[in-house]
Every structure is written in structure tokens, then in C-alpha cells.
N, C-alpha and C positions, 0 to 999 in steps of 0.2 A: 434443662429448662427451668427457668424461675420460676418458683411459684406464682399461685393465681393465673397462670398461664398454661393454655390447652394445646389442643395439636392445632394448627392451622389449616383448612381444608383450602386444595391448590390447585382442584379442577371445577370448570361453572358448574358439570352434574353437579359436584357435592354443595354446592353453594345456596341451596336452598333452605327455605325454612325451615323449620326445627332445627333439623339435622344439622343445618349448615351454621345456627347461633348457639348451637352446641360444643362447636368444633373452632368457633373463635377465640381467640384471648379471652380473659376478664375484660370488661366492661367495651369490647369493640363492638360494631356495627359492620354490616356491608348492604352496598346497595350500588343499581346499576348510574354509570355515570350520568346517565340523563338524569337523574332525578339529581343527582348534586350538582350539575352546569345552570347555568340561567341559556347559557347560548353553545352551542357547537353547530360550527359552520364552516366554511371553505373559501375559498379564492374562487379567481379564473384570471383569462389570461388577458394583459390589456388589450393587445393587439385583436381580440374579440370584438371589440368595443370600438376598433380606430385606433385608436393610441398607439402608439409607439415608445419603445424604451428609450430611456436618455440616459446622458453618460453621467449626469448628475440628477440632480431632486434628492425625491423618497425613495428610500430603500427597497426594492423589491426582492423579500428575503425565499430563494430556494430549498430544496431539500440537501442539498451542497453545504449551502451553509450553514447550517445545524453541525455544533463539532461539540463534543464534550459539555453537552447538555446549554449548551449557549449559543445565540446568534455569533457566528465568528463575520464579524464585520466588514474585517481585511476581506476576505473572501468573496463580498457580494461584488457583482461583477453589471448587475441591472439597474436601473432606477426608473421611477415614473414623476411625469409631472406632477403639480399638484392637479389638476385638473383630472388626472386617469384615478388619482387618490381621492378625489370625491367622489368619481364617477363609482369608484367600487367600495363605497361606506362598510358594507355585510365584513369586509375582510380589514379595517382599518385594522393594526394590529393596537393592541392598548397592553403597559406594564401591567403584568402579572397574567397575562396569557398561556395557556401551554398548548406548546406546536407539538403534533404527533404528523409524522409523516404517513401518508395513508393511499401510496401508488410507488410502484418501482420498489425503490428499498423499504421496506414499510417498519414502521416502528420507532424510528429514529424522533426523540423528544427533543425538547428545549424550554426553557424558562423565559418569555420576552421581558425584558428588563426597563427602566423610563431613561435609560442608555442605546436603545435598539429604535424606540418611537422616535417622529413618525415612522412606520413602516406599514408594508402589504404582502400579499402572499397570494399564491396560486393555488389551483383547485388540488395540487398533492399532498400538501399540511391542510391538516385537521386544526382549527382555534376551538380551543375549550375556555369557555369565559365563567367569571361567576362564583366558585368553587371559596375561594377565600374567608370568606366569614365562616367555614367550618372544616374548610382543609387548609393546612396551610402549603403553600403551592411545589415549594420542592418535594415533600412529602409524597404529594400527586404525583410529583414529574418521577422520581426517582420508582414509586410503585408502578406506572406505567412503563418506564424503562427496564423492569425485574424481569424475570424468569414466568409470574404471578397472571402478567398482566399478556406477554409474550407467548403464553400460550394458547390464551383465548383468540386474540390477533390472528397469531398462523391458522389457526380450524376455521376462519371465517375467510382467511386468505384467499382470493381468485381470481383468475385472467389468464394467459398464457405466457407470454412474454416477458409482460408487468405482471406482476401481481397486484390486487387492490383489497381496500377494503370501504365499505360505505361511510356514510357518519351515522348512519342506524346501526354499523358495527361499533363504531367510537363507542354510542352514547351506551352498547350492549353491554361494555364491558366491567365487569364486576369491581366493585374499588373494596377494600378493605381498611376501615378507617378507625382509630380509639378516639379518644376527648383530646382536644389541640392541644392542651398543656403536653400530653406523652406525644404527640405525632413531634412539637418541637423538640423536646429531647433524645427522639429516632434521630431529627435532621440532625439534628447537632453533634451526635455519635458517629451518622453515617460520614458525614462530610468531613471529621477527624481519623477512620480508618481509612478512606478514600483517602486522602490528600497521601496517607501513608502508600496506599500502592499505586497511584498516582508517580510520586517520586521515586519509587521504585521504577516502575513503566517507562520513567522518561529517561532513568539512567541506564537500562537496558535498549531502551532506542537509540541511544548512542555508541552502542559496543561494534552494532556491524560498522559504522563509520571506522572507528579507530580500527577492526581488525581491517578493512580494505586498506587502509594506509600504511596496517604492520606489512602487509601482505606485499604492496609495492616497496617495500623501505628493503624487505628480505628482498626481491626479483633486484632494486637498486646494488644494495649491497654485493650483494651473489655476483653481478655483471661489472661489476667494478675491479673484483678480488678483493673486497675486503671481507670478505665473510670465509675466504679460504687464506687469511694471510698468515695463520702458524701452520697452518698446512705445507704453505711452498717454505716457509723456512726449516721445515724437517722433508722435505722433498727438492733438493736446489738444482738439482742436476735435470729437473721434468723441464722440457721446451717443445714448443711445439714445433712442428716440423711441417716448414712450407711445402716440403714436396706434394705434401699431402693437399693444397690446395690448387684449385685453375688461380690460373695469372694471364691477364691480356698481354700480348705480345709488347703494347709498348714498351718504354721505360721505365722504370719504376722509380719512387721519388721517397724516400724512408725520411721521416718524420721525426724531431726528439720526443714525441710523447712515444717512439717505439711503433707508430701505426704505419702499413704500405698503404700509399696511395696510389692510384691509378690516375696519368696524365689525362686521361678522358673520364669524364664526369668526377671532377676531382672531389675530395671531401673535405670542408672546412674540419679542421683540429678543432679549431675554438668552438665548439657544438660539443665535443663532447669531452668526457672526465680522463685524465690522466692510467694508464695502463701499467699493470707491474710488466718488470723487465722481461718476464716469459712468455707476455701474450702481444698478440698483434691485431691491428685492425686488418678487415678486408670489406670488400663489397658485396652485399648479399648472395649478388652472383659468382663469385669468386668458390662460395664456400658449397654452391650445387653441386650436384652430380653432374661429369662431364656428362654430357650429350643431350641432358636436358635444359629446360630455359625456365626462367619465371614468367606467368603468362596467365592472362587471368584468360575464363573460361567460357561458357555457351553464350552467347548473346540474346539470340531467341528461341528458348526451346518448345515453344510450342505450347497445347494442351495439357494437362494426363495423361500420359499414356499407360497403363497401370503393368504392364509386361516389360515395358522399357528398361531401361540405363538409368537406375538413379542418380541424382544431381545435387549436389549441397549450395545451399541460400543461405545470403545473410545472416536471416532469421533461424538457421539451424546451427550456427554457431552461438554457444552457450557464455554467459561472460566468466564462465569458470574452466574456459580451456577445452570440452570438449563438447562433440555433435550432438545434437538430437536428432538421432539416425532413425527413428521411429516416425520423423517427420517426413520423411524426405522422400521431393516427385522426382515425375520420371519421365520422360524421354525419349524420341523413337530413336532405334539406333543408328538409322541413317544419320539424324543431328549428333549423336554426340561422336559418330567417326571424324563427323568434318574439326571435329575438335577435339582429337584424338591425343594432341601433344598434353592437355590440362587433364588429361585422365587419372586417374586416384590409383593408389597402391599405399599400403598401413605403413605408416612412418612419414608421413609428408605430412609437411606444415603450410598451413592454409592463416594466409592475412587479409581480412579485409580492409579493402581500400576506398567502400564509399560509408559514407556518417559517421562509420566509427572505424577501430582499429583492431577489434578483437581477433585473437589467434585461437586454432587450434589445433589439435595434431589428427591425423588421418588415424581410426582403429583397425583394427582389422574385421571382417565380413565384410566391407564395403568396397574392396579392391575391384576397379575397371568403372567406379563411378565417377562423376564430372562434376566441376564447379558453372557457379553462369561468373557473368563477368561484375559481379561486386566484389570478388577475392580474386587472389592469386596464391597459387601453388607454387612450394620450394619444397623439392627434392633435395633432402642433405646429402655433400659428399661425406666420403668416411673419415674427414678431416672433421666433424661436427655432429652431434648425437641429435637426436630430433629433440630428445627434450628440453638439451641447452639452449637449441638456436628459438624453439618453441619462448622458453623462459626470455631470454635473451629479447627478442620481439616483444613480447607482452610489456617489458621493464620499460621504465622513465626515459630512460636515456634513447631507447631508438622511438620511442612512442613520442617523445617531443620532437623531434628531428624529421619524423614524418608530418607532426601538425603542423610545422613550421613550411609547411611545402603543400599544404592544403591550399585548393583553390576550387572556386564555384560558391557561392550563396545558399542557395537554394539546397542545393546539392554538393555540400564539403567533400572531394575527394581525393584521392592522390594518385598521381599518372603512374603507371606501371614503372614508366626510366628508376622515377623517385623509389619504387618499392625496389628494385633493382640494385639499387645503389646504397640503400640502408648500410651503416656501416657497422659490421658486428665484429664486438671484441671477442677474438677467437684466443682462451687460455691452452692450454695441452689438455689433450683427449683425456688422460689421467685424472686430471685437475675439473676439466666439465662432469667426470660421473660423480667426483666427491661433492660439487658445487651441487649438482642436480637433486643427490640424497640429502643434502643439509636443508636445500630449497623444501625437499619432502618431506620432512620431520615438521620443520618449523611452520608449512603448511596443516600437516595433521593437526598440530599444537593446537590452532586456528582454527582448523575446525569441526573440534571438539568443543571446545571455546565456546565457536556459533551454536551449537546443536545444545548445548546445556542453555545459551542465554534462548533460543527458541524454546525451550523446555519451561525458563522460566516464564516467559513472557507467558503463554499459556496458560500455566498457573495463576498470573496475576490476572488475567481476564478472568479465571475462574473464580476467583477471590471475591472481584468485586460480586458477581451473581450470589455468592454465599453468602455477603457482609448483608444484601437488599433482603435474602430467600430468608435470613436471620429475624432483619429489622419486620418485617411481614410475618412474621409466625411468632410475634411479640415476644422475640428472648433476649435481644440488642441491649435494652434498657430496662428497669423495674416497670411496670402495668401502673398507671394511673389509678388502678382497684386497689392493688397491694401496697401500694405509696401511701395511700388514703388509710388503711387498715393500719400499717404499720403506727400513721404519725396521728390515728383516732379524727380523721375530719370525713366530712361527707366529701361527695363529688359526683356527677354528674355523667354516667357512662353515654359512650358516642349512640346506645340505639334513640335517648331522648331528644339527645339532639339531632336525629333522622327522623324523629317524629314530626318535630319543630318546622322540621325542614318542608316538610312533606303537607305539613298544614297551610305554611306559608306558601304553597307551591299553589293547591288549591283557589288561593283567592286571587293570585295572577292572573287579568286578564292574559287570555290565547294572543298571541300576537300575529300582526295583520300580516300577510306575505308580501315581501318588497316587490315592486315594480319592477319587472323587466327592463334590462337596459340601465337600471342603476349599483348591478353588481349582482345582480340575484342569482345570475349563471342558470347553465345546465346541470340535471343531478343533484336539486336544493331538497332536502329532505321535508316530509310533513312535521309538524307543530306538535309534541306530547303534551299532554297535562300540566308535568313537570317541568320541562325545558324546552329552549327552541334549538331546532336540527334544523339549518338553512341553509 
């Protein structure tokens, strides 16, 4: 702690008199935000009023659009005429406003800038106006954004659903202020270690991107053989062995990329990559278990039945390959016999075929349970291990080959023939367990990778609350007291100029209450002494 500098006290109890100018830096002040606002007030909604949103005009900024302490502009999605924007004057927004959000997510600030004007707002941001001749406004925003200010917030928090808070909670909340010379060189400190984890933050937001791209370049590579090609050169003799696969009775039509094609529902070559001389393509059904089929699963199963036949949905397949089996309804058994053939047993790989394409593989406890009809079940034969033909499906190559065969708008999906027909490059069983452990290593790599960059991100969230919980408990920069001490001049500590303030407040006329119907809304607060809540 630097000198001239005290403990900071960090709950409203302690924030009282004596005690509480005890417990402040050198020469700070605090005091409730009403007494530092000239106005804190709110929105409402046009459409209250008549009005209607337009695709242009004035800005009408939500709690949405508040992003990293700024109106994000890109994002507003409302506007109002000018006419709804006179109609609601109490909530015009004006540069150097600060937005607190104060319903649903609460807490969420902003800085309105004369980049964001004209604009308006709704009854869920808070407008704190006025502040500026003795705070200077990021200051505000960023001490409202702390840890400081966030705890007063949550203990007045209430509703059910939403949470809210009043603007008689706003105006309650304690500020902690020094002399503007030191609140600017807080800003100015803060907003140079920010920007630092800031750039950190944004190049960890990028890591999951790159590992999902390593992630399909591995499942690419792995389905192609090249991620096994000094493998087959110290193994030349491994070839797979068709016996091992179903073949349709026709004739068969052998390819130079090496792949069998089947005379019925033939497979274009040019779709897909080149195959080393030991593997083969076939058709997804080729490579099943005799006697079963690919076949997607319940159509309508009903209710809950909570004693039933559990059933795997869409939404229980995970995008990381496996179920959330903790999810999953249930069925009366009469429904899932009539669809007995799509019944589950551990080791079957499940593709959905409507919106998306994720795979998974069947675990085991959940054997004799059933899919609906947004996936389809493949039983491998012993020509193919689940976790290759699993991999296999997930990778680039059959995953384009199915979107290319998507039809419906509304509703992208793929005919069962098409999932049928996928054509997978079948290497030698030998050759798919090494492919499968390489796939698993280099997955782990990955995500260990992920688990550290989540670790970090964490961190950096907790950084920035440290760098504010700092700047607030006056240790960030030297004390406008000790500055003053050190270089022999006077200066002016923040409680005179809360005196000042408070004298000045005094001789303001109370101000008159707007007019109904001119934006005054419901839930306008009464008039203090010091400030207006409207």
C-alpha cells in the first residue's frame, strides 16, 4: 500500500461516518450517488405511447447493446422516430451519460459518447446525468462496474425471474471519489492495464477457433492416411479384407482412386480425396452389421413416460462426440417396440440428419434405448471399429458430401438413402486402431490446450476486478495528498469539494415532475434535495 493511503472500507455498513472517512485513502470523499447526479432517470417503451419502432431514425439503445463499457452500435437492432424521441425528452440520451442496467442482467454500465447521440432508452438502463464537474465519467463508470459498487447492487437485487433494482437503488449507491486530478490518473492507469488484459482476452478468444480447426485437420488427415503414412510403410503387407464387408449383389465397378462402387446409388469419386493403395471405399451400409439396417428412429413418442424405454434427441447428442444420457426421455414400451429395429446397444454410432450432423457413439448402460427420427443408427460390422467409422463421419470429407445433399429451407436435412450411401474410406482394421489412438492423443493435446486457455480466461476476468478493487482502495497510483506532500503545494481533498457540491445542491430549485404522456413513464421516482430520480 502507498503511503498516505488507508484500508478502503468495501461494504455500505462500513461506509459511514467517521468510521467510514477513517477508512478512506488521503484526501477521498464518499457519498450517495444522488447527491453527485443532477438527474437519474429511466426510459419506457415507445410503443407505450403509440409509437412504433423503425428500421431507421434514433437509436433506441438496449441493455444488449451495452458491450465493453460502450454503446456497440453494430448491435442496436431498434430505432425510433424523431417524433417518439421528443415524445420521450426524460430519457433523451446526452454525451457523457452513464447507462447502468437496472432489470434482467443488472449492473451492466456504459459511457454514452457524442458518437452514440441522438439516442433513447428503455425503462432497464438507469441515465445518471450531471456527475462531470467533479467526477470525471469513466471513473464513475468503471467504479460502478467494480466488485465496490456490485455488491451494493446484488443486496438491493429483486423480482423473480428478472431481477431489478429501483433508481432509488441507483441513486443509494455509495461512490468513492479523491480530487479529479488523481480520479484522471486512476483512468489513465486503469485503461493502460486493461487494454493489457484486454489483448490478452481477445487472443485467448481465439484459441477455441483454431483448436476446432486443429481438431478437424487431425479427423481430415486421420481419413485420408496421411496421418498413418510411415505407419503403412513399416506395415506393407496390412490390406483390408473384403470378406469382411456386405457387398449388394450387383456388379461391382472398382475405381483408380482404389474405391468399390456400387451400380445402385453410385458414388461420385470426384467428392472425395484420393485413398492409399490399402484402403477402400464402400457405402455406409456396406460396412453395417449383416441383418441390421440404417434407419432413423421413433417418429412420435409421446409424453414422459418416466418408467419407459429411454430415447436419444438431437439435443442429447453433444458436439464433442458423446450423449448426455442424463438428459434423456422416455417412452412407453409399446412405442419403442414398433421401432424395435433403431434400438440401441453400446458401440453404435448415431448421425444426425436434421440441422446438423453431429455423431456419436452409443455407451454402454443405455442398451435397448431408441432414437426419434432426427438421427440414424449404424451398427458396425467387424470390418470397422466404432470409433473409426464414429471419426470417419464427424471428418470433412463425409460431412461435406452430406451437406452437399441437404435439402429443405426451413428445415436442412438429409434423406436417410443419402445417410446410407455416405461413402467411407475403409483402411485395414490394424491400421483404424493406430489411426483411432493417434486421433486420441492429439485430441488430448487439445484438450488440455482448451482446459488451460479456460483457466486462463478466468483469470483475466479476475484481473480486471483486481486492477478496479486496486484503483478503489487508492493503491493504483500515488494519492493526490502524497503528491501534494511530496512536491510542497496545497490541494484541495474530494470532502471540500462534496461540501461545494452539496451547498450548490441546496440552492437548486426541486424540479417540477414531467407531464404524463411526455415520457415520464411508470415507476418515476420522487425529487431529493440533491438530485432528480424520474
Amino acid at each position: 500500500m502507498k503511503s498516505g493511503a488507508r484500508k478502503q472500507a468495501l461494504t455500505p455498513a462500513l461506509s459511514q461516518g467517521a468510521r467510514e472517512r477513517s477508512e478512506l485513502p488521503d484526501a477521498w470523499a464518499a457519498a450517495n450517488l444522488a447527491e453527485l447526479a443532477t438527474r437519474i432517470t429511466k426510459g419506457s417503451t415507445p410503443t407505450s405511447y403509440g409509437f412504433k419502432f423503425e428500421d431507421r431514425g434514433v437509436r433506441f439503445v438496449k441493455v444488449e447493446n451495452i458491450r465493453d463499457g460502450s454503446v456497440d452500435q453494430k448491435s442496436i437492432k431498434h430505432h425510433i422516430s424523431q417524433a417518439a424521441h421528443e415524445n420521450q425528452r426524460r430519457s433523451m440520451l446526452e454525451a457523457g451519460d452513464i447507462l447502468i442496467s437496472i432489470a434482467g442482467t443488472i449492473g451492466a454500465t456504459c459511457l454514452v459518447t457524442c458518437n452514440d447521440v441522438p439516442a433513447n432508452t428503455n425503462q432497464a438502463l438507469a441515465i445518471i446525468r450531471g456527475t462531470q464537474s467533479h467526477l470525471t465519467p469513466q471513473f464513475l463508470r468503471y467504479q460502478l462496474s467494480s466488485a465496490l459498487a456490485e455488491k451494493q447492487i446484488d443486496a438491493q437485487a429483486r423480482g423473480g425471474g428478472m431481477n431489478n433494482i429501483s433508481l432509488k437503488d441507483v441513486g443509494a449507491i455509495r461512490v468513492l471519489f479523491p480530487p479529479l486530478a488523481e480520479q484522471q490518473r486512476i483512468v489513465a492507469q486503469v485503461e493502460v492495464l486493461l487494454a493489457h488484459v484486454n489483448a490478452a482476452r481477445e487472443r485467448l478468444a481465439k484459441v477455441p477457433a483454431i483448436l476446432k480447426r486443429f481438431r478437424q485437420s487431425v479427423l481430415a488427415a486421420a481419413c485420408s492416411g496421411r496421418l498413418t503414412e510411415e505407419w503403412r510403410e513399416s506395415h506393407p503387407d496390412v490390406r483390408t479384407d473384403p470378406r469382411a464387408c456386405r457387398k449388394p449383389a450387383s456388379t461391382r465397378q472398382r475405381g483408380r482412386r482404389g474405391a468399390n462402387l456400387s451400380l445402385e446409388g453410385e458414388l461420385p469419386l470426384d467428392e472425395m480425396p484420393e485413398l492409399p493403395s490399402s484402403w477402400e471405399y464402400y457405402r455406409a451400409d456396406e460396412v453395417a452389421e449383416p441383418g441390421t439396417v440404417i434407419t432413423y428412429g421413433i417418429v412420435l413418442p409421446g409424453p414422459e413416460f418416466p418408467d419407459g424405454v429411454p430415447y436419444v434427441r438431437q439435443q442429447d447428442v453433444l458436439e464433442d462426440g458423446t450423449l448426455n444420457v442424463n438428459e434423456l426421455r422416455h417412452t412407453k414400451l409399446d412405442i419403442a417396440q414398433k421401432h424395435s429395429r433403431s434400438s440401441l446397444k453400446a458401440g453404435d454410432v448415431l448421425l444426425c440428419i436434421i440441422r446438423n450432423l453431429r455423431v456419436a457413439t452409443v455407451p454402454t448402460g443405455i442398451e435397448g434405448a431408441n432414437i426419434t427420427q432426427g438421427m440414424v443408427r449404424i451398427r458396425p460390422a467387424t470390418s470397422i471399429t466404432t470409433e473409426y467409422l464414429a471419426a470417419y463421419l464427424a471428418c470433412v470429407h463425409a460431412q461435406s458430401w452430406l451437406k452437399d445433399r441437404y435439402f429443405g429451407m426451413d428445415m436442412p436435412r438429409v434423406n436417410v438413402e443419402d445417410a446410407r450411401a455416405v461413402p467411407i474410406a475403409l483402411p485395414p482394421l490394424a491400421e483404424q486402431h493406430e489411426i483411432v489412438r493417434r486421433i486420441d492423443a492429439l485430441f488430448k493435446l487439445a484438450d488440455a490446450i482448451e482446459q488451460r486457455i479456460a483457466a486462463s480466461t478466468m483469470r483475466a476476468e479476475k484481473l480486471t476486478q483486481a486492477i478496479l478493487a486496486k484503483a478503489f482502495r487508492g493503491e493504483l497510483v500515488p494519492t493526490e495528498a502524497e503528491l501534494a506532500r511530496r512536491e510542497g503545494r496545497d490541494y484541495e481533498p474530494a470532502s471540500v469539494l462534496l461540501d461545494r457540491i452539496r451547498v450548490e445542491r441546496t440552492r437548486e430549485p426541486s424540479p417540477r415532475p414531467s407531464p404524463r404522456g411526455r415520457g415520464s413513464g411508470a415507476g418515476a421516482a420522487r425529487a431529493t434535495p440533491h438530485s432528480r430520480q424520474t
